[in-house]
C-alpha positions as CSV (number, residue, x, y, z in Angstrom):
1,X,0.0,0.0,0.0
2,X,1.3,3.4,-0.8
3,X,0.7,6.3,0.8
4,X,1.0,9.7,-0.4
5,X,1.7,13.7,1.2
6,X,-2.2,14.2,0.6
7,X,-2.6,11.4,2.7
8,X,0.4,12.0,5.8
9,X,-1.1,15.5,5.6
10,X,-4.5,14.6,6.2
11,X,-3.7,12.2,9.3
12,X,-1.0,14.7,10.5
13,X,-4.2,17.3,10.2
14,X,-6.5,14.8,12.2
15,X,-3.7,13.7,14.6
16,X,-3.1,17.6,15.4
17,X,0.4,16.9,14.5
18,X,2.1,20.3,12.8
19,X,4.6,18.6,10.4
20,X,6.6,21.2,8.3
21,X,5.7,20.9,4.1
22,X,9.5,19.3,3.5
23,X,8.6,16.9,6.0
24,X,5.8,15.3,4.5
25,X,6.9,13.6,1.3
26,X,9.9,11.6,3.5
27,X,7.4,10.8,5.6
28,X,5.0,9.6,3.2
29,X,7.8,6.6,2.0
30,X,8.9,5.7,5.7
31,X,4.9,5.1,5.9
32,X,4.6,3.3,2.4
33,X,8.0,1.2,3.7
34,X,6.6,0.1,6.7
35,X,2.9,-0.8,5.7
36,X,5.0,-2.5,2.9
37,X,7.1,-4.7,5.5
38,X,3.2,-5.5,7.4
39,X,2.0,-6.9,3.7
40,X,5.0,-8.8,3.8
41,X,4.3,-10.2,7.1
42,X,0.5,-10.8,6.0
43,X,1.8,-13.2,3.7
44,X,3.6,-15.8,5.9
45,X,1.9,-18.9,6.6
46,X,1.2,-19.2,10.1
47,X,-1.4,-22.7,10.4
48,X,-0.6,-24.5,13.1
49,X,2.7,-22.3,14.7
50,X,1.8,-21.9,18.6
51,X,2.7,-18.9,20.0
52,X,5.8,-18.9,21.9
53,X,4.7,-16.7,24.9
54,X,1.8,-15.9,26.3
55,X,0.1,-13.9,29.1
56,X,-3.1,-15.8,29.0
57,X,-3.8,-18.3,31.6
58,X,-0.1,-18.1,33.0
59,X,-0.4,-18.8,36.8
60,X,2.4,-17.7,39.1
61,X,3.9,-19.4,42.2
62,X,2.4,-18.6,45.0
63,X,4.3,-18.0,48.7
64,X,2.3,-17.5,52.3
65,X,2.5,-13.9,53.2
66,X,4.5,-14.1,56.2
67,X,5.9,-10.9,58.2
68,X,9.8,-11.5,58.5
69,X,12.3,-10.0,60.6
70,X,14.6,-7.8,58.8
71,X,12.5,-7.1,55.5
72,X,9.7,-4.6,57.4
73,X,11.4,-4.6,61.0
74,X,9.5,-7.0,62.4
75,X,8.0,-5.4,64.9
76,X,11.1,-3.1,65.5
77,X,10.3,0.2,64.5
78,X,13.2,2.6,66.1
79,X,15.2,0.2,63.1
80,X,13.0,0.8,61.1
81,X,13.3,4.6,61.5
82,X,17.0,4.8,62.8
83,X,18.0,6.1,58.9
84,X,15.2,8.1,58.2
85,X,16.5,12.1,58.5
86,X,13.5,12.9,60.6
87,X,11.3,10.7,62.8
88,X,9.0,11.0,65.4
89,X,7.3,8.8,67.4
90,X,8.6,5.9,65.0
91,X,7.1,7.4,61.9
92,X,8.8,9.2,59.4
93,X,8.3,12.6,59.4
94,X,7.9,14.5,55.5
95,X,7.3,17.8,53.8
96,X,3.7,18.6,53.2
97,X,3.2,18.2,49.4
98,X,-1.0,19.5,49.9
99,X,-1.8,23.0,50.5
């Protein structure tokens, strides 16, 4: 399929994309190659290839959600804190970002 400047103009004029004149005709073949390259791939014969990956029906392991001494302190929260630059009363202490 080829595409022409008329026709990069027109979707560049629907998209609300400001492409300069000298622009359009380069454009127009990188469009016409690539739609070329999709024919191409139109073409292969692809009865009875699986597909190689998938993320339909993919289950993942599974682990118990467990608390863990050393990943969230555990129950230890001056540790948990003892890095932060301010704290108070074990929380961490921020800028207000809202007005």
């Amino acid at each position: 399929m080829a595409v022409d400047k008329e026709t990069v103009r027109k979707v560049a004029r629907l998209a609300r994309i400001a492409e300069p004149e000298e622009r359009l005709e380069p454009l127009a073949k990188e469009i016409s190659g690539i739609l070329g390259w999709i024919e191409k791939l139109n073409e292969v014969d692809v009865d009875g290839v699986e597909a190689m990956a998938s993320t339909v029906d993919v289950s993942l392991p599974m682990r118990e959600d467990e608390l863990q001494d050393g990943y969230t302190g555990g129950g230890q929260p001056d540790k948990v804190v003892a890095n932060a630059p301010k704290s108070e009363e074990n929380f961490f202490v921020v800028p207000k970002v809202v007005e």
